[in-house]
C-alpha positions, -999 to 999 in steps of 0.1 A, spaced: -738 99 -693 -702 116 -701 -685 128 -670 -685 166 -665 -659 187 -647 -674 200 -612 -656 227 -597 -651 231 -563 -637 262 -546 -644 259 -509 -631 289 -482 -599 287 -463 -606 265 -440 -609 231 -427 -649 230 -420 -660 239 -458 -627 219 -471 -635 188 -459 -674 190 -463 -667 197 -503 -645 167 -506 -671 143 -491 -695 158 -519 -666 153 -545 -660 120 -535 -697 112 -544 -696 128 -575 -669 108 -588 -682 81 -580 -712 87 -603 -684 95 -630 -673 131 -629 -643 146 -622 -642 163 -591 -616 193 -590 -600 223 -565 -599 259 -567 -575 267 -535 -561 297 -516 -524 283 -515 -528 281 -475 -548 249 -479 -526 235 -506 -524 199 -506 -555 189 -488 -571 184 -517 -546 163 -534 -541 142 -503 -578 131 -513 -565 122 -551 -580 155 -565 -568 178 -591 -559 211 -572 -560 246 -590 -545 279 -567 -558 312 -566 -539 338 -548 -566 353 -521 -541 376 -506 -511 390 -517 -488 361 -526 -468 340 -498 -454 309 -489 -479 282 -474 -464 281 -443 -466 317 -441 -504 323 -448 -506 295 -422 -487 314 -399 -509 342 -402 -547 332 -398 -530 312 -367 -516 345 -351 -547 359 -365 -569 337 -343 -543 337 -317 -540 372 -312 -579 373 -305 -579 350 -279 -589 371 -251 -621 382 -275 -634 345 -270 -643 350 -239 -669 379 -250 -701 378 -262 -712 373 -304 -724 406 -298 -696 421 -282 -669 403 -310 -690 424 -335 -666 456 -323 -630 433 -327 -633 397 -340 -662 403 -365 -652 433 -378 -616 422 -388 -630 392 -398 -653 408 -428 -626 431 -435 -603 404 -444 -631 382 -460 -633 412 -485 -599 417 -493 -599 383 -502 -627 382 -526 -609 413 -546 -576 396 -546 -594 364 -555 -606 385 -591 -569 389 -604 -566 352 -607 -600 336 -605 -609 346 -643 -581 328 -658 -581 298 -636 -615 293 -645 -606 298 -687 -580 270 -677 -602 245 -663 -634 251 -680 -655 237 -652 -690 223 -663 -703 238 -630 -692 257 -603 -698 250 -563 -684 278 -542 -683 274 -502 -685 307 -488 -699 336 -468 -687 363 -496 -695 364 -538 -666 363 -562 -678 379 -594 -656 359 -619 -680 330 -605 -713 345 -619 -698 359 -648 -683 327 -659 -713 311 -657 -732 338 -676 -710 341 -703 -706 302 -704 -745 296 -693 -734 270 -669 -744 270 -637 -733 279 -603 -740 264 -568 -740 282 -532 -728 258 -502 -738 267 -475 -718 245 -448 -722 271 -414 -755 275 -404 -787 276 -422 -790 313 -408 -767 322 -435 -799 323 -456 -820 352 -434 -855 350 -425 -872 369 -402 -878 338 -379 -845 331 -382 -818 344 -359 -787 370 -378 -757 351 -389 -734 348 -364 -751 364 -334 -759 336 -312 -795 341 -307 -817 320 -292 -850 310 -316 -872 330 -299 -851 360 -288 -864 385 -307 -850 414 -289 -814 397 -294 -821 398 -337 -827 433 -334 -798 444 -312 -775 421 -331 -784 437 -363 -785 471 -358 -748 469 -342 -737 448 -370 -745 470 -394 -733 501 -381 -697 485 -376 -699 465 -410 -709 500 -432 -674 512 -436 -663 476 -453 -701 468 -471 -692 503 -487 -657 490 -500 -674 458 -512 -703 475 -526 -675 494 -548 -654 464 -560 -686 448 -576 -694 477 -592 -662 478 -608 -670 441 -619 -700 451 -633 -722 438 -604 -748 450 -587 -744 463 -552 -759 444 -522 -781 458 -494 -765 463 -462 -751 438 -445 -757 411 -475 -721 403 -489 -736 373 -511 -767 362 -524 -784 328 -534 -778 309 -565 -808 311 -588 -796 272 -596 -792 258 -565 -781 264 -529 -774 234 -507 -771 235 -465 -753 211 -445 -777 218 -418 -795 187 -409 -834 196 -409 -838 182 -372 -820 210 -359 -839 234 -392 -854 268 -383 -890 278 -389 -890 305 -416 -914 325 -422 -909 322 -457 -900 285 -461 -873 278 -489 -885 263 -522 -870 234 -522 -865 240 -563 -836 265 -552 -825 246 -514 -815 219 -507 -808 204 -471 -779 182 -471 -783 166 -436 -745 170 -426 -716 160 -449 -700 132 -437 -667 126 -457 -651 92 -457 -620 90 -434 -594 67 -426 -598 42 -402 -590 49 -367 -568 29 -342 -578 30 -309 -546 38 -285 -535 19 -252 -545 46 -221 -521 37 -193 -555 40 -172 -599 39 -178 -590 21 -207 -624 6 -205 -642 34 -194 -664 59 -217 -645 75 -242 -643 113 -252 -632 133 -280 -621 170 -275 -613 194 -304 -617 234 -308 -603 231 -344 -577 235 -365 -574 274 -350 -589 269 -316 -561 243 -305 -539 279 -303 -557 279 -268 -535 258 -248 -544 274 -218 -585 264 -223 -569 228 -235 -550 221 -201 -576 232 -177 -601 208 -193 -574 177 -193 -567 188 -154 -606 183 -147 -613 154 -170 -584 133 -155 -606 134 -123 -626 114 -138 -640 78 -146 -635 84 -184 -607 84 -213 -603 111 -235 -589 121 -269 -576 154 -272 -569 174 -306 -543 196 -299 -530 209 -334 -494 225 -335 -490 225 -301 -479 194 -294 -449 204 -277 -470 223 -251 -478 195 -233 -452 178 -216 -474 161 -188 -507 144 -196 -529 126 -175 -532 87 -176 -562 87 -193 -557 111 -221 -545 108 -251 -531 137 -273 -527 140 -309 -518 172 -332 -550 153 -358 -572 121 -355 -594 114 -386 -625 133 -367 -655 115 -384 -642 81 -374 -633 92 -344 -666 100 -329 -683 74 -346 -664 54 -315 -667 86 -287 -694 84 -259 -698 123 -261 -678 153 -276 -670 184 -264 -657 209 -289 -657 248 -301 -693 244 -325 -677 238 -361 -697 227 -383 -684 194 -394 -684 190 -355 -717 203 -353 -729 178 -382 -707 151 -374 -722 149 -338 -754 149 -352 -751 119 -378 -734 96 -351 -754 101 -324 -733 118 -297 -740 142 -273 -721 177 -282 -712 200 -251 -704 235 -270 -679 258 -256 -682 281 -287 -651 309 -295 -664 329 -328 -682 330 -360 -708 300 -360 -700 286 -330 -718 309 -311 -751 298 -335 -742 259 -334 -737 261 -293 -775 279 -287 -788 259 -313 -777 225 -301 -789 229 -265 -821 245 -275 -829 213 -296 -821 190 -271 -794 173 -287 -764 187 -267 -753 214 -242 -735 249 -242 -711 261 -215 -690 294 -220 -657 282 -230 -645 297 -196 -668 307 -173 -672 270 -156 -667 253 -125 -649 219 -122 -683 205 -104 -700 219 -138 -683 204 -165 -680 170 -146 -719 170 -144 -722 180 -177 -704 155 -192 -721 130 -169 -754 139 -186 -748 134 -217 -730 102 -210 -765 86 -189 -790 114 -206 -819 85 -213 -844 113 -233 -810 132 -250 -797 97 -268 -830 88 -281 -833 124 -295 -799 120 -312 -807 83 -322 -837 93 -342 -817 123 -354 -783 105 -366 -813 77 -386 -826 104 -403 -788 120 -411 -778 85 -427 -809 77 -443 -802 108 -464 -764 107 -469 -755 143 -474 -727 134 -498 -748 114 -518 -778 133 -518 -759 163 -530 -739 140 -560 -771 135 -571 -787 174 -576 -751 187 -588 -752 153 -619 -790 164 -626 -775 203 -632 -750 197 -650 -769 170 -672 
């Protein structure tokens, strides 16, 4: 076998990132070489992990530490939204969020093209909810072939059964899939429109409301781990999907700290992301209630380190911990729905109290609770007396961790990373 070039070119953010360099990992180590496309935000993630990196300019060009800046006082500034409902963000948060999503996908075309000519990738695995067009042209014009990721939910991928992207439905809710729908697609037209019209321009054809990608005719893999799957009313050949049962990248080995009190009690890990730490205010009132009890707990806090200049005895704060190694050691987790949290949770066998924020959280937090597998609280609208018993019941939950047990054997029989090496080396050979 002669090692091919596999291209990676995962969205702007720290979930789909990380999830692509666990499947790159794998591939090199079956002998390919494992490369990054990159907005320049996320420079230097990928080379931290020894990978060739490769930018393309999704916005109108910047320092990193600018476009940082700005999806953080982007998130930031929608704060108070978190507390509403997935159908209510459709109106503030949503919207914005698509708008930008396009914007980036038609500034992506003025560079994408000729990064691609310069790499000559052997296939392509993109990591997002929108299609670039230099993707499937190059693989036309090239006849190599392309691969969808799909590292947020599986309802990425609609069904009938299934419920809409984003909305936070539970399984059966059927009233919720309408209403979600129809008011996504009356706010969304105005921006679907402009979409519709770049990829005509690129010689594409136009998608049907609400779509803003489609599935690869090669292959499309989901992170989604299929104890937690959906029943579809059209099940997916398994020819064109493939479930990936989480990604799980390797990590660095974690040190366990000295608390200055419970250092032998159960331990928990607390992160709303990358973006979410920006709600300091969430952050403390959650520290105030678990220093009341008999636990320890490791909080991510981000870039706001210097927010805190108390903490209780038996926390422990951190602006990053290496997360998969991390809760491989945690009793329970609470955290904002992510996906790699979401999976991550899943493959190790800990109980996941959701206090979702935005996009898929709102899908993860239903999801995990109606499976048995975790809990969901609003990320406000909570007692002390709540939380506390929460997190008491997913510490001593008898029928919970023997759910989660069978689930995380299943998750590491599979090896998402591995699994996924394999399909992406029989493509491309």
């Amino acid at each position: 076998m002669t090692g091919k070039v596999i291209a990676f070119f995962p969205e702007a953010a720290f979930g789909p990132a990380l999830n692509s360099v666990g499947i790159g990992q794998a591939c090199e180590k079956l002998g390919h070489k494992a490369v990054f496309l990159t907005d320049p935000g996320m420079q230097g993630v990928y080379s931290g992990y020894g990978f060739d990196e490769y930018t393309v300019n999704m916005s109108e060009p910047m320092p990193p530490e600018e476009m940082a800046k700005y999806w953080s006082d982007f998130i930031n500034g929608h704060i108070p939204n978190f507390d509403l409902s997935a159908y209510e963000q459709i109106d503030n948060y949503v919207k914005e969020c698509w708008a930008a999503i396009v914007d980036t996908a038609i500034w992506a075309e003025k560079e994408l093209p000729g990064v691609l000519d310069t790499v000559k990738p052997d296939l392509i695995c993109v990591d997002n909810v929108i299609l670039f067009p230099a993707i499937k042209r190059y693989a036309r014009e090239h006849n190599k072939p392309w691969v969808r990721m799909i590292s947020c939910s599986e309802n990425e991928i609609a069904d009938p059964l299934v419920p809409p992207h984003l909305s936070g439905c539970g399984e059966k809710d059927t009233a919720c899939f309408a209403a979600y729908q129809d008011r996504f697609n009356e706010v969304i037209r105005p921006t679907h429109e402009k979409f519709n019209a770049f990829l005509k321009e690129c010689g594409e054809s136009p998608y049907e409301l609400g779509e803003f990608f489609e599935a690869s005719p090669h292959m499309n893999l989901l992170l989604y781990p299929e104890p937690v799957k959906f029943t579809r009313e059209k099940p997916l050949d398994p020819k064109q999907f493939q479930y990936l049962e989480g990604c799980v990248r390797d990590e660095t080995d974690f040190e366990m700290p000295s608390f200055k009190s419970n250092n032998d009690a159960p331990l928990l890990y607390v992160s709303f992301g990358s973006l979410g730490s920006g709600d300091t205010t969430l952050l403390k009132r959650l520290m105030a209630t678990i220093a009341t009890m008999d636990v320890r707990a490791l909080f991510n806090v981000g870039d706001y380190m210097e927010e805190y200049d108390s903490v209780p005895d038996n926390v422990h704060i951190a602006s990053w911990y290496p997360q998969p190694s991390v809760i491989s050691l945690a009793d329970a987790v609470i955290h904002h729905g992510g996906n790699n949290s979401f999976n991550e949770c899943l493959y190790f066998g800990k109980p996941a109290l959701i206090m979702p924020y935005v996009w898929d959280g709102h899908d993860n937090a239903t999801r995990v609770a109606e499976t048995g597998h975790g809990y969901h609280l609003h990320r406000n609208r909570w007692t002390d007396e709540e939380l506390k018993d929460t997190i008491q019941k997913m510490l001593t939950g008898e029928e919970m961790h023997s759910r989660l047990a069978k689930t995380s054997a299943h998750m590491r029989s599979q090896h998402g990373p591995t699994k996924a090496a394999k399909i992406l080396d029989q493509l491309v050979n």
